[in-house]
C-alpha positions as CSV (number, residue, x, y, z in Angstrom):
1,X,-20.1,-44.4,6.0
2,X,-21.8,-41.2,5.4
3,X,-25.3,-39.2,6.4
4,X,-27.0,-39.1,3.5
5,X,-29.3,-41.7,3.6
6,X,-33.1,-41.9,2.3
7,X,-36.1,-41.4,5.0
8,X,-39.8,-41.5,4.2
9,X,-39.0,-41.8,0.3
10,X,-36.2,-38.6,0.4
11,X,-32.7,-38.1,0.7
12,X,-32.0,-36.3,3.9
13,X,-28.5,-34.8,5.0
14,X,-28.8,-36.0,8.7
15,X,-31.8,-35.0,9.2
16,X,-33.0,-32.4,6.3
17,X,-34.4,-33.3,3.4
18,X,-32.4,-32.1,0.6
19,X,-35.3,-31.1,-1.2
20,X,-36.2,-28.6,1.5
21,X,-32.7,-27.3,1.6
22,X,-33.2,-27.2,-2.9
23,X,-36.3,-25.2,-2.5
24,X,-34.5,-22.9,-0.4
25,X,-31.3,-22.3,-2.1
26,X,-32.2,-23.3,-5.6
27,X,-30.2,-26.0,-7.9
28,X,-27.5,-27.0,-8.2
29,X,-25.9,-26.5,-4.8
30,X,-23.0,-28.6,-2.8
31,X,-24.3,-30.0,0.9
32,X,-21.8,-31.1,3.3
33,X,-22.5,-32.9,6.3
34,X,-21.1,-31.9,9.9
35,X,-21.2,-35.5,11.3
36,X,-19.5,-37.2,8.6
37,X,-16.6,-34.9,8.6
38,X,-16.4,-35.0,12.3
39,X,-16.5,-39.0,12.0
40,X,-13.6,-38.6,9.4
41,X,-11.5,-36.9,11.2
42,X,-11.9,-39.1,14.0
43,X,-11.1,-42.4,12.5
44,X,-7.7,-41.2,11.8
45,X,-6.8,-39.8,14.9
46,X,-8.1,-43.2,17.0
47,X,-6.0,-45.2,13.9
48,X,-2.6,-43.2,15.1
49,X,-2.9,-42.9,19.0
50,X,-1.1,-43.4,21.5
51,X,1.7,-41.9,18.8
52,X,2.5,-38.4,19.1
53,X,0.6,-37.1,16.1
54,X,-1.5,-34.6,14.6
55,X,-3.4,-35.0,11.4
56,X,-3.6,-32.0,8.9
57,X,-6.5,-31.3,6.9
58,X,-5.8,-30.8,3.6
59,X,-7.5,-28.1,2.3
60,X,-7.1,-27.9,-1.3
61,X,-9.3,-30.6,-1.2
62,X,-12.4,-28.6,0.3
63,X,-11.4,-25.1,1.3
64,X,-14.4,-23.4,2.8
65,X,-13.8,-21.7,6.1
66,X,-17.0,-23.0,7.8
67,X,-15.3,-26.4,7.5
68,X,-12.1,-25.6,8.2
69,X,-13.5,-24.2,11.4
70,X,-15.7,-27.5,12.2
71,X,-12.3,-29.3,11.6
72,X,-10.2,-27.2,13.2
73,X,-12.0,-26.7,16.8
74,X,-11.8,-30.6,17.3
75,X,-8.2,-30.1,16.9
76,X,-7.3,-30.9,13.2
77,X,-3.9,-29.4,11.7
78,X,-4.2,-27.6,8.3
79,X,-2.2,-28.7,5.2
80,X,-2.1,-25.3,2.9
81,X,-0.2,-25.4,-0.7
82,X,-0.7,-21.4,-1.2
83,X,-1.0,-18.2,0.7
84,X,-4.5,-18.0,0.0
85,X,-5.2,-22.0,1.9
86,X,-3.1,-20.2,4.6
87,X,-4.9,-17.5,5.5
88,X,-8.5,-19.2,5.1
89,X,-6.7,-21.3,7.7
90,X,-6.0,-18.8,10.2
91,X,-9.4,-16.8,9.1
92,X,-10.9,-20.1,10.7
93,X,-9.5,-19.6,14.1
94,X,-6.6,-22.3,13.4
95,X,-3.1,-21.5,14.7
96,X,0.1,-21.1,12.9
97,X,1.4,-24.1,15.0
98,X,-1.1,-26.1,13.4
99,X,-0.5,-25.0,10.0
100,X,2.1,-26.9,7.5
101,X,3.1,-25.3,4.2
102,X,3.5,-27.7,1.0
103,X,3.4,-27.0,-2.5
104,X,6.4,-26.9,-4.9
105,X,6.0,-23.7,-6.1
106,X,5.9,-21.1,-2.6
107,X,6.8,-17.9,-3.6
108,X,8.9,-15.5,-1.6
109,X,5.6,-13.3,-0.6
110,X,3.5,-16.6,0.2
111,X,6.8,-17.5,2.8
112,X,6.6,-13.9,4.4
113,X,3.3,-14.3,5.0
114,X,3.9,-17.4,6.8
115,X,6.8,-16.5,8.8
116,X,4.9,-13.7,9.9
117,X,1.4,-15.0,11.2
118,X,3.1,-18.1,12.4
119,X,3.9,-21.6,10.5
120,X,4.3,-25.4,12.0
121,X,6.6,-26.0,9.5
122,X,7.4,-25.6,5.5
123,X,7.7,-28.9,3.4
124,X,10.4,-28.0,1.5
125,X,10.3,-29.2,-2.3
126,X,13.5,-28.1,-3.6
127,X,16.6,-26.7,-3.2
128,X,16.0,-23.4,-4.7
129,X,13.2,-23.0,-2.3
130,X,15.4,-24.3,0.5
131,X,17.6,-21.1,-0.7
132,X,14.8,-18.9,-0.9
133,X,13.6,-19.4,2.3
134,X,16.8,-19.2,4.4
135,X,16.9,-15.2,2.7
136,X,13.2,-14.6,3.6
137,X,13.5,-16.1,7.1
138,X,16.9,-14.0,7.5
139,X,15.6,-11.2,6.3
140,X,12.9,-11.0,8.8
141,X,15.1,-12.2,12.0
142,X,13.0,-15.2,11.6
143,X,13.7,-18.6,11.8
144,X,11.9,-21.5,9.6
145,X,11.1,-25.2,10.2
146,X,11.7,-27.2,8.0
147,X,11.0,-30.9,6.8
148,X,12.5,-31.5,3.2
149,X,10.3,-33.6,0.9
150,X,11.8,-36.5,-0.2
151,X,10.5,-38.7,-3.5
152,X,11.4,-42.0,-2.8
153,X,10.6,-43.8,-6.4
154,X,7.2,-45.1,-5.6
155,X,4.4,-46.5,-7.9
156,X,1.2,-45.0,-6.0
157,X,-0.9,-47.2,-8.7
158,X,-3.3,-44.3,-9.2
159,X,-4.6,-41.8,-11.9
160,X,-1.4,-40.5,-13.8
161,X,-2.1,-37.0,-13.1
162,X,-2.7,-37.4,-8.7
163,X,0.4,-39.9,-8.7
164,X,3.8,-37.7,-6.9
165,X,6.2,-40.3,-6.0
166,X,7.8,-41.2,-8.9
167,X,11.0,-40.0,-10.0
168,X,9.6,-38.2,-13.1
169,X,6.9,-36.1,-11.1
170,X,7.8,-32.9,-10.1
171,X,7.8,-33.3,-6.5
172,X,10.4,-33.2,-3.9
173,X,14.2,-34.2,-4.1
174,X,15.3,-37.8,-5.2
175,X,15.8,-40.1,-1.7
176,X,19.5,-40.7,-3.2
177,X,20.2,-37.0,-2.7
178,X,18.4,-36.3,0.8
179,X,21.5,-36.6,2.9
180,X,24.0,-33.7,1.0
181,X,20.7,-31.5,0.3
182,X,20.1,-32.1,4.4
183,X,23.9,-31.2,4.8
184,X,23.3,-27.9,3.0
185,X,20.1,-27.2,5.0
186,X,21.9,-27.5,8.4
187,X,24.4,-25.0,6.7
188,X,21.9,-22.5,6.1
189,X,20.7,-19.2,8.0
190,X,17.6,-19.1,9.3
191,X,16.2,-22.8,8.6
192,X,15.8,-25.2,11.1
193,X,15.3,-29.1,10.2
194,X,12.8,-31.2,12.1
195,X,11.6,-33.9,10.1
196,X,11.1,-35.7,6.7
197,X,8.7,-35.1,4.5
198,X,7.0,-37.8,1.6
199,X,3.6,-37.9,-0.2
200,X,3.2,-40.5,-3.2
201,X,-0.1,-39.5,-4.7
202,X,-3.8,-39.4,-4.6
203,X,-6.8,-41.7,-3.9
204,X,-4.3,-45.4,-3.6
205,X,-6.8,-48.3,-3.0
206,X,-3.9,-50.2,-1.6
207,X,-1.1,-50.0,1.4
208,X,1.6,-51.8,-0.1
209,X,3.1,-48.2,-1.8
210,X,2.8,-46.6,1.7
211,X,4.8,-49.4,2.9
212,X,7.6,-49.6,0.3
213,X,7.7,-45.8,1.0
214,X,7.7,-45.5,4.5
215,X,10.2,-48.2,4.7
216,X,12.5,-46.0,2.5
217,X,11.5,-42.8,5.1
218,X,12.4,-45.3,8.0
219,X,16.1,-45.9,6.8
220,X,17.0,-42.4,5.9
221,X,15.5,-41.4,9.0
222,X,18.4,-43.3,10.7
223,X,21.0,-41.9,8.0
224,X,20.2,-38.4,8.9
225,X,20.2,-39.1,12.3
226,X,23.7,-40.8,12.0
227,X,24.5,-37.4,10.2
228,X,23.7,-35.1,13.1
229,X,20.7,-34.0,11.9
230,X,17.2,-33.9,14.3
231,X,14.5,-35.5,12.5
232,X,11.7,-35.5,15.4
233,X,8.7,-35.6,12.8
234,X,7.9,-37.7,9.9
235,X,5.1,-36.1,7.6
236,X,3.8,-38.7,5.5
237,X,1.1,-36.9,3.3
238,X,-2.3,-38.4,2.5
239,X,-3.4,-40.0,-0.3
240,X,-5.6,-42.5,1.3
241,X,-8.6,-43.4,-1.4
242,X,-12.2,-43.5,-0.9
243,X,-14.8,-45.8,-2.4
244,X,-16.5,-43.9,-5.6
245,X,-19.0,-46.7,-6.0
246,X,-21.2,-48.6,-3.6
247,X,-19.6,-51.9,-4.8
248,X,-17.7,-54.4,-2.2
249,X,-14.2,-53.4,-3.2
250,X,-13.4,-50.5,-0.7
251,X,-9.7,-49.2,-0.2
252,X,-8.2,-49.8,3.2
253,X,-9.8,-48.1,6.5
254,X,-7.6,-45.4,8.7
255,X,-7.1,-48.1,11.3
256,X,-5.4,-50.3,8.9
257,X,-3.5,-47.3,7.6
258,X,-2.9,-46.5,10.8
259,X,-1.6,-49.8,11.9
260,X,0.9,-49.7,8.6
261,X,2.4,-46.6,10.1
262,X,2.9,-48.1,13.6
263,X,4.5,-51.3,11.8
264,X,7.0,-49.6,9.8
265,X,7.5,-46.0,11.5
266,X,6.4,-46.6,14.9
267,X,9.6,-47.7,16.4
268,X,11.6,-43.9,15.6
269,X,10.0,-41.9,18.2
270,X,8.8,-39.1,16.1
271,X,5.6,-37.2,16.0
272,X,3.7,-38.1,12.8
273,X,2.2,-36.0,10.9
274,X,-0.7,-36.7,7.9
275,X,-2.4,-34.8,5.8
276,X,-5.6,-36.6,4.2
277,X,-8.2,-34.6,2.4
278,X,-10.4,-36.6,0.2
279,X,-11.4,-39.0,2.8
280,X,-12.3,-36.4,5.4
281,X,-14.2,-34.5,2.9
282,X,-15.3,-36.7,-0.1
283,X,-18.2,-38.4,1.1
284,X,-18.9,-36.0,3.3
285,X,-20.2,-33.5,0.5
286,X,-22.9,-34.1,-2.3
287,X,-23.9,-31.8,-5.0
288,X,-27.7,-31.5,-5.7
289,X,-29.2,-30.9,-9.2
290,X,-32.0,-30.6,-11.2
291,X,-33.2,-32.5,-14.3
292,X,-33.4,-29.7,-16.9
293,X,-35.1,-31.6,-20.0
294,X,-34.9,-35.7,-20.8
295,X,-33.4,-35.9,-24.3
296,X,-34.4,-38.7,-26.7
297,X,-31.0,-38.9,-28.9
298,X,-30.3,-41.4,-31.6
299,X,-29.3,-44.5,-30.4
300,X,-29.4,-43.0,-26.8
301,X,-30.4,-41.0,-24.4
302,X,-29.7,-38.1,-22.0
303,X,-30.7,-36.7,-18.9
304,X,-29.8,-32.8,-18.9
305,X,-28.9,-31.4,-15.7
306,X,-28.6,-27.8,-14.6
307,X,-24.9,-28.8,-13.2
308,X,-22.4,-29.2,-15.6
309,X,-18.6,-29.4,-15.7
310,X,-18.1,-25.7,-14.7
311,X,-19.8,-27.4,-10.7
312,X,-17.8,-30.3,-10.9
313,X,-15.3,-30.8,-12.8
314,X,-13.5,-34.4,-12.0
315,X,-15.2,-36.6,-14.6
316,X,-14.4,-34.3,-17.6
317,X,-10.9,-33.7,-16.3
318,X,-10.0,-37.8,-14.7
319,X,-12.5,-39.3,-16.6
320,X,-14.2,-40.0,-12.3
321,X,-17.1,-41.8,-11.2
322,X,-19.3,-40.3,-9.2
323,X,-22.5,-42.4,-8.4
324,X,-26.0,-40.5,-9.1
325,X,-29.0,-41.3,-7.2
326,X,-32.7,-39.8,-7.1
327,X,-33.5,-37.1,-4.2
328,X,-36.8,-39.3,-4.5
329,X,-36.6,-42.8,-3.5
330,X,-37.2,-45.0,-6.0
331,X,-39.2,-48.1,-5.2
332,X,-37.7,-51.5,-5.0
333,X,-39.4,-52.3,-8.5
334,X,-39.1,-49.0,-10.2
335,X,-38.1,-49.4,-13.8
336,X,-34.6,-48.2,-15.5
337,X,-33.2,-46.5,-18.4
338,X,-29.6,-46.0,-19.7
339,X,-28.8,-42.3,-19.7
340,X,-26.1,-39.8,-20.4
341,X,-25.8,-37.9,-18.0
342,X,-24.7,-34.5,-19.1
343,X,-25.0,-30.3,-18.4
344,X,-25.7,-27.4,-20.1
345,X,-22.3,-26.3,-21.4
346,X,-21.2,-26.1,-24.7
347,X,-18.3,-28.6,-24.7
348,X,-18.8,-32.3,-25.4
349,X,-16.5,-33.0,-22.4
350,X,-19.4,-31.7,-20.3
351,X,-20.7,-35.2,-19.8
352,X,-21.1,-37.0,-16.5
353,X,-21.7,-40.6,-16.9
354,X,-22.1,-42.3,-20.1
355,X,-25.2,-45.3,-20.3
356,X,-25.8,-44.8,-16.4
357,X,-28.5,-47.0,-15.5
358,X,-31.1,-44.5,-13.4
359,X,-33.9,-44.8,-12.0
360,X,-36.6,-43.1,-14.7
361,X,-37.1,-39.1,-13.7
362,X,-38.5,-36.4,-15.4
363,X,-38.2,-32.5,-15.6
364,X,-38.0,-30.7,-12.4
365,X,-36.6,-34.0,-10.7
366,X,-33.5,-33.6,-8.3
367,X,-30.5,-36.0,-8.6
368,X,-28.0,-36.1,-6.4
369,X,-23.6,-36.6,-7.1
370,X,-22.7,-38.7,-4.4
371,X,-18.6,-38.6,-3.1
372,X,-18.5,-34.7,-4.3
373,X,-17.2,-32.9,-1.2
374,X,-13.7,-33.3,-2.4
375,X,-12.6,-31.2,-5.7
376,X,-16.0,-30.5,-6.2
377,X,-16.6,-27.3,-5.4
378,X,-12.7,-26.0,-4.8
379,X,-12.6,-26.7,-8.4
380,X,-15.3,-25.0,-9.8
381,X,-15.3,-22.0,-12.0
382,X,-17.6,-19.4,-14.1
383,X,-17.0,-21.2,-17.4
384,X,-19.9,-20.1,-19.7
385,X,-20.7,-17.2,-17.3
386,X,-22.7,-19.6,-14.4
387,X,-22.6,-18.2,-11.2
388,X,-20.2,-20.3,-8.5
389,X,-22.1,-23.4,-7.0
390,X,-23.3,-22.6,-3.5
391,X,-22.5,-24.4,-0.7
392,X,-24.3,-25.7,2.3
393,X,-23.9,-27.1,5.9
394,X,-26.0,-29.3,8.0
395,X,-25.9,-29.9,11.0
396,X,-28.4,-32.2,12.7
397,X,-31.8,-30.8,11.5
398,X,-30.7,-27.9,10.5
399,X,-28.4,-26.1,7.4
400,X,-27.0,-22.7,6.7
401,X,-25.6,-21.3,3.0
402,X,-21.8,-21.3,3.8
403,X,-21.0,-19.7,0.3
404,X,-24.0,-17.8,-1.6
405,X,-24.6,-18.2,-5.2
406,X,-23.4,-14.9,-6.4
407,X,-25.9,-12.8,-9.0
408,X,-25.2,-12.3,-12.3
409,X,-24.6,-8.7,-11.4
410,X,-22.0,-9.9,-9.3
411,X,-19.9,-11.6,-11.7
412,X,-20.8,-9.0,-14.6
413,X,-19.4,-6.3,-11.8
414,X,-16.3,-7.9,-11.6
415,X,-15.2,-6.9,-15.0
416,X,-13.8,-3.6,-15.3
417,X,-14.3,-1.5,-18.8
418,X,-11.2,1.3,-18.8
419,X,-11.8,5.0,-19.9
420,X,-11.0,5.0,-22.6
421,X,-13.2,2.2,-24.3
C-alpha cells in the first residue's frame, strides 16, 4: 500500500496534487510520502515484536536527511556502507548506538570516524578489515563491536548483480571458515564480538532463501557459542522485495517475514537486527515528469520525457520495471497506444519501457514512475550536464523541497580552471 492515489481526476501525494507540487518545483522532481514510510517502518517492527529487535534503515537505498530524520525519530536504526551514509545519519539527529556499519570496503579513515562519533556495531566483511580495525580501534583507546559477516552459500533467486550470498560474490567469509576467523577475532585488541552477521541479496520475492540461510545462522550460532564466543545479536540484512507492478503476484509481507525469523531464529535469545531499504522507501517515493514531444518513429512510437536515465537509472542499468501512470486520470474508456518510453540523453540505453501500453498524452503532460523512492534519486548523476533531480516531501496537505534542483551555475561553478590554462 502506498498514498498516491488519484482524487477528482489527479494524482495526489496524500493530499497534494502532484501537479500543484510540478508547477511549483518544475519537472522532473522525486516526491516522497511521510505516511507511507512511517507505515513501512511500522509493519516490520509489529512483524518482529515481542523479540528484542531494532530495524535499521538502510540508507543507500534513499539517503536524504529529511527522511532519515522522519525515520529515525520513530525509532528506526540506520544501516550505513560509507562514512558519508554515516554522518548523514548522525546529521539527522540519529545516535551512534543506532548506527551499524557494513560495506566490504571500510577504510581506515571511514572506521575513525566511526569509533569516534559513536558506532552500534561494524559488520565485519573480511579478515583484513577484522585486522584493520583492531589497529584503528587500538590506536584510539577504543574498543569496536563487532558481528562478522558470514556467506552461507545461498541462491537469493534475484537479479545477478543485487544477489550477495553466494560463494562467488564478494561478500563476507565462507560459513565453513566462521569459527577459526571468530577464534582470531576473540584474539584481537580492541574488537569485541556480539553477533553474526548475513545478508543474501536484494529484492527476493520468496522466503525459502531466508530460511535455508537463517537455518545455517541458527547452527553456527550454537557452534560459536560452544566455542566461547557471545553471539547476543543476529543481523540478518534486508533484502525483502517489493511489487514493481500492480499485478496479483506480490512478494511476502513483513509479518510473514517476520514470522520466518521467529520460526527459525526465535528460539536463541538474541536481539535481531534487520536492515530493509527498498520496502521502506520504494513505494514510498515517485518521480514526476513531463512529456517533452510524442515521436512518431518507424514501426513505433515514443513518448519523450524530460527524465532520462541520468534521474533514474535502474531500468538502463537492471533492465527494471517501473510502472508509469498519467498525473491526469484517465477515464475508464480512454483509448491506448504502445509507446517507448524514453529521455533526452544521448545514449540508446536511455529508454524506460519498451511498447508500454499508456494512456494517450500529449506535450506538456505529466507522467508519473511509480516504485521510484528506492535507487532513484541516490543513484542519480549530472550525466549530460542536467542538474540533480530535486526532491520533495509531503506530509498530509502539505510538501517542502528537501533537495533543490541546483542551477546550471551551480554545477558549471563546481569545475575549477587552474592558472595556468
Amino acid at each position: 500500500m502506498d498514498h498516491f492515489l488519484y482524487r477528482n481526476g489527479s494524482l495526489h501525494a496524500e493530499d497534494v496534487p502532484l501537479s500543484e507540487i510540478a508547477a511549483s518545483v518544475g519537472t522532473p522532481f522525486y516526491c516522497y510520502s511521510s505516511a507511507t514510510l512511517t507505515r513501512h517502518y511500522r509493519l516490520f517492527k509489529d512483524a518482529l515484536d515481542p523479540l528484542p529487535n531494532m530495524v535499521c534503515f538502510a540508507i543507500k537505498s534513499l539517503s536524504n536527511v529529511a527522511v532519515l530524520k522522519l525515520l529515525g525519530d520513530l525509532g528506526a536504526g540506520m544501516d550505513v556502507v560509507s562514512a558519508g551514509e554515516y554522518l548523514r545519519a548522525r546529521a539527522a539527529g540519529v545516535p551512534g548506538d543506532r548506527i551499524v556499519f557494513s560495506g566490504v570496503g571500510k577504510t581506515r579513515e571511514e572506521m575513525r570516524i566511526a569509533l569516534e562519533g559513536g558506532i552500534r556495531q561494524f559488520n565485519i566483511e573480511s579478515e583484513p578489515e577484522m585486522r584493520a580495525l583492531s589497529e584503528v580501534a587500538t590506536a584510539l583507546g577504543a574498543t569496536a563491536p563487532i558481528t562478522i559477516r558470514v556467506n552461507p552459500d545461498v541462491d537469493a533467486r534475484t537479479h545477478e548483480k543485487i544477489a550477495t550470498g553466494k560463494s562467488e560474490n564478494k561478500f563476507g567469509i565462507p560459513i565453513a571458515r566462521a569459527r577459526e576467523v571468530y577464534a582470531e577475532a576473540a584474539r584481537l585488541p580492541g574488537l569485541r564480538i556480539v553477533g553474526i552477521d548475513v545478508h543474501i541479496g536484494s529484492q527476493l520475492v520468496e522466503l525459502e532463501p531466508f530460511e535455508q540461510a537463517y537455518k545455517k545462522v541458527a547452527a553456527l550460532t550454537e557452534t560459536l557459542r560452544a566455542d566461547g564466543h557471545t553471539i547476543s545479536r543476529l543481523d540478518l540484512g534486508g533484502g525483502l522485495g517489493i511489487p514493481y507492478t500492480r499485478s496479483n503476484e506480490a512478494p511476502p509481507l513483513p509479518v510473514e517475514y517476520g514470522a520466518l525469523i521467529k520460526r527459525t531464529l526465535g528460539h536463541l535469545g538474541c536481539e535481531i537486527e534487520i536492515e530493509p531499504g527498498r520496502l521502506i522507501s520504494g513505494n514510498s517515493g515517485v518521480l514526476v515528469s513531463k512529456v517533452i514531444y510524442v515521436k512518431n518513429g518507424e514501426g513505433r512510437d515514443f513518448l519523450i520525457l524530460d527524465a532520462a536515465m541520468n534521474d533514474l537509472v535502474r531500468p538502463a542499468m537492471y533492465s527494471a520495471h517501473h510502472d508509469i501512470i498519467a498525473v491526469t486520470e484517465p477515464g475508464p474508456a480512454a483509448p491506448t497506444q504502445a509507446f517507448d518510453v524514453v529521455g533526452p540523453v544521448c545514449e540508446t540505453g536511455d529508454t524506460f519501457a519498451k511498447a508500454r501500453e499508456l494512456p494517450l498524452v500529449v506535450e506538456g503532460d505529466l507522467v508519473a514512475f511509480r516504485s521510484a523512492g528506492a535507487y532513484g534519486a541516490v543513484m542519480a548523476n549530472e550525466y549530460n550536464s542536467r542538474p540533480l533531480v530535486p526532491e520533495v516531501l509531503v506530509r498530509d496537505d502539505h510538501f517542502a523541497v528537501i533537495r533543490p534542483r541546483p542551477s546550471y551555475d551551480d554545477m558549471i561553478k563546481r569545475d575549477i580552471v587552474p592558472d595556468w590554462l
